[in-house]
N, C-alpha and C positions, 0 to 999 in steps of 0.2 A: 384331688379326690382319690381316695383309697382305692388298689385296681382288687377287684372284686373278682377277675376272674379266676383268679389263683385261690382263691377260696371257695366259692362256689361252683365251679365247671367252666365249661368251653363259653367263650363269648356269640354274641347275638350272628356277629357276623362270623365265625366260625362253626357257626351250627346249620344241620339242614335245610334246605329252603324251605319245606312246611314249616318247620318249629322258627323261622326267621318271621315267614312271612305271617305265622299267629303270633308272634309276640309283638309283630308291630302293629296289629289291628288290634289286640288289648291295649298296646299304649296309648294310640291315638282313641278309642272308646273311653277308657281312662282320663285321657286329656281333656274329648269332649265334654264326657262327665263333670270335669274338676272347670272346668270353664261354665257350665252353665250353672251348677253349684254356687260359682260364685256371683253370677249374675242375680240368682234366685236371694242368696245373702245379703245381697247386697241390696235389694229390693225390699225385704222385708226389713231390712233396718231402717232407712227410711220411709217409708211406709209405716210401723211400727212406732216411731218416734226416737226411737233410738238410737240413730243417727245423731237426732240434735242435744242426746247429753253426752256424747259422742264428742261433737260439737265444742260443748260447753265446757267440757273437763280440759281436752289437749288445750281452748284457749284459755281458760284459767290459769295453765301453769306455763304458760309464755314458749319462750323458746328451750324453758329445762323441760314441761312439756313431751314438746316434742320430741326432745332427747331420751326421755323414760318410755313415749312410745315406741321408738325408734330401738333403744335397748329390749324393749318388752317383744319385738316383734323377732330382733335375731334369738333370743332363746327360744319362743314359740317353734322357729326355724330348726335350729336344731334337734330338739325334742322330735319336729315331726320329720326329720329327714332320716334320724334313727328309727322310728318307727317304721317309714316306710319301706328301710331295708331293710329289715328282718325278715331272716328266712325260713323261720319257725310257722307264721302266723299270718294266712292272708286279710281277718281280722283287723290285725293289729297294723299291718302294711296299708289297707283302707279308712282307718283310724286315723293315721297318719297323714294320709292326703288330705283328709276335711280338716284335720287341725290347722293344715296349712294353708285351705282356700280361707276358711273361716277368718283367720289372723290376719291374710290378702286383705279381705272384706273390711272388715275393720279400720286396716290402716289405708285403705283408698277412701274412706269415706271422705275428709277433711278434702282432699285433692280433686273428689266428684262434686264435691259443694262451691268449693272456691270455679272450677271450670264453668260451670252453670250458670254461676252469677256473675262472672265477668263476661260470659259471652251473651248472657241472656236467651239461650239456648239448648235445650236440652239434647237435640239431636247432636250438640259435637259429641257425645259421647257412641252416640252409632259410629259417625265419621271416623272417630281416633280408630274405634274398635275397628271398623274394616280396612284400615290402612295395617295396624297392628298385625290381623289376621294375614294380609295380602303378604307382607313382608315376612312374616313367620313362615308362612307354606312356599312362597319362594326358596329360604333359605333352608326347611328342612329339603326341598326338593332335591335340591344341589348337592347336600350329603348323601341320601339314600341312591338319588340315579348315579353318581360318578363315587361313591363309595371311598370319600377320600378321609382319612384320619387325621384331624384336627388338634390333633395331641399337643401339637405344636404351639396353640394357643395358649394353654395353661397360663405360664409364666407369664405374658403379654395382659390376661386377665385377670392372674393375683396382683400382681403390679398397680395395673389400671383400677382394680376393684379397689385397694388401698388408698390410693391415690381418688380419687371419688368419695369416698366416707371418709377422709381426713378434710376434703370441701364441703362436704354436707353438715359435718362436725362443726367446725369452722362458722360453714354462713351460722347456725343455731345458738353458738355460742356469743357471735359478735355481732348476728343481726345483718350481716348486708347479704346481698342478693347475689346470685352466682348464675343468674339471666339465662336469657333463653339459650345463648350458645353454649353452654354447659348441657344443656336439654338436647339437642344436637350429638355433641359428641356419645351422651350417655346412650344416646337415639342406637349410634356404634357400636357402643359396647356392648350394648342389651343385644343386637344383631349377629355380632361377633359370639359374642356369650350361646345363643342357640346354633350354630353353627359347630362348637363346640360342644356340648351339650348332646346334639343328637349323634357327633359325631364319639363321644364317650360310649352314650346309649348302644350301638354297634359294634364297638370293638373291645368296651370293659365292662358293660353288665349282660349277666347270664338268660337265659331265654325266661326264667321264672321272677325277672324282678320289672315286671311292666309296670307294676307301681310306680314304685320310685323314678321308674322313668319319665311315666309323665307328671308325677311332682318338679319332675327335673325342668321339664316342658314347660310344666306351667307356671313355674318360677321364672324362667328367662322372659316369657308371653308379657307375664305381669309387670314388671321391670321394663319391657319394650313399649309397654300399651301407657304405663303411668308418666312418660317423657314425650310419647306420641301427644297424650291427653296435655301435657306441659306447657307443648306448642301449640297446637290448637288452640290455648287458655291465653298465651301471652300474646297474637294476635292482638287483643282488645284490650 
């Protein structure tokens, strides 16, 4: 990640304690936000019916499908993670975030239908979600009380992230199954990842980019809660 603070001003944790401690109660409002955004999205697509051509399109086109989704979702990504760092426009920084719970929304659909019907249960999807939540606010905990920078992570994550979407590539392309212990590790990564993540938010973005921070948030959240949801589904 590009360090922001050389271009923009003094880091989150280099800044006063008011302007620390508001920039992190617009992140996590922001976060809130972008989390029940996605709930409510996600709601009204099924509900809606639009979940099930949803449905019907990614199984149409098999496991290349998938792979067009999956390519369809990292531009969405980018697109909106520039958006949300501009620092022209809080507009356009909030444009940014819906674009990217929206996309969220979209590509959990397939993963909230498969969980449901193998468990024949709608409530795993509360279960995943409050293990998800329990584990995030643990680990943002850890960063903000002991203030320790994460930096170190980086490389461990581009690495691991590589390494992960050359398996997800892989199963799609060949069809076999990369099981729940892959679900597990990824459980890690996504952990590791927010750990990192909040520990950037603090020491390379500036008191004005709350956005993107909790895009940043709700990115690792979703990635945590969609491997959570994984297991919960592979039970049965």
């Amino acid at each position: 990640m590009e360090n922001f603070t050389t271009t923009f001003g003094n880091s989150v944790a280099d800044s006063a304690p008011v302007e620390r401690a508001e920039f992190i109660r617009k992140t996590y409002l922001w976060l809130a936000a972008a989390i029940l955004g996605f709930v409510a999205v996600e709601a009204l697509l099924f509900l809606s019916g639009a979940a099930t051509i949803i449905l019907t399109v990614v199984s149409a086109g098999g496991r290349l499908g998938w792979l067009a989704v999956l390519a369809g979702f990292m531009g969405i990504s980018y697109v909106a993670n520039r958006w949300a760092m501009s620092d022209t426009s809080s507009s356009t920084q909030a444009l940014g975030l819906l674009l990217y719970v929206v996309g969220e929304a979209v590509i959990f659909v397939p993963m909230i239908a498969i969980a449901v019907y193998y468990t024949g249960d709608a409530t795993v999807l509360v279960k995943a979600g409050i293990v998800t939540i329990g584990l995030f606010l643990g680990l943002t905990l850890t960063v903000l009380i002991t203030r320790t920078d994460f930096s170190f992570l980086a490389p461990i994550l581009a690495i691991g992230g590589f390494v992960a979407l050359g398996f997800i590539v892989a199963s799609l392309l060949f069809g076999f199954s990369i099981g729940s212990f892959f679900a597990f590790v990824m459980v890690a990564f996504a952990g590791t990842a927010i750990l990192y993540q909040t520990s950037q938010i603090l020491h390379q973005f500036n008191t004005r980019q709350h956005v993107a921070a909790a895009l940043a948030l709700f990115a690792s959240i979703a990635l945590l809660f969609w491997y959570v949801l994984s297991i919960f589904s592979s039970r049965r």
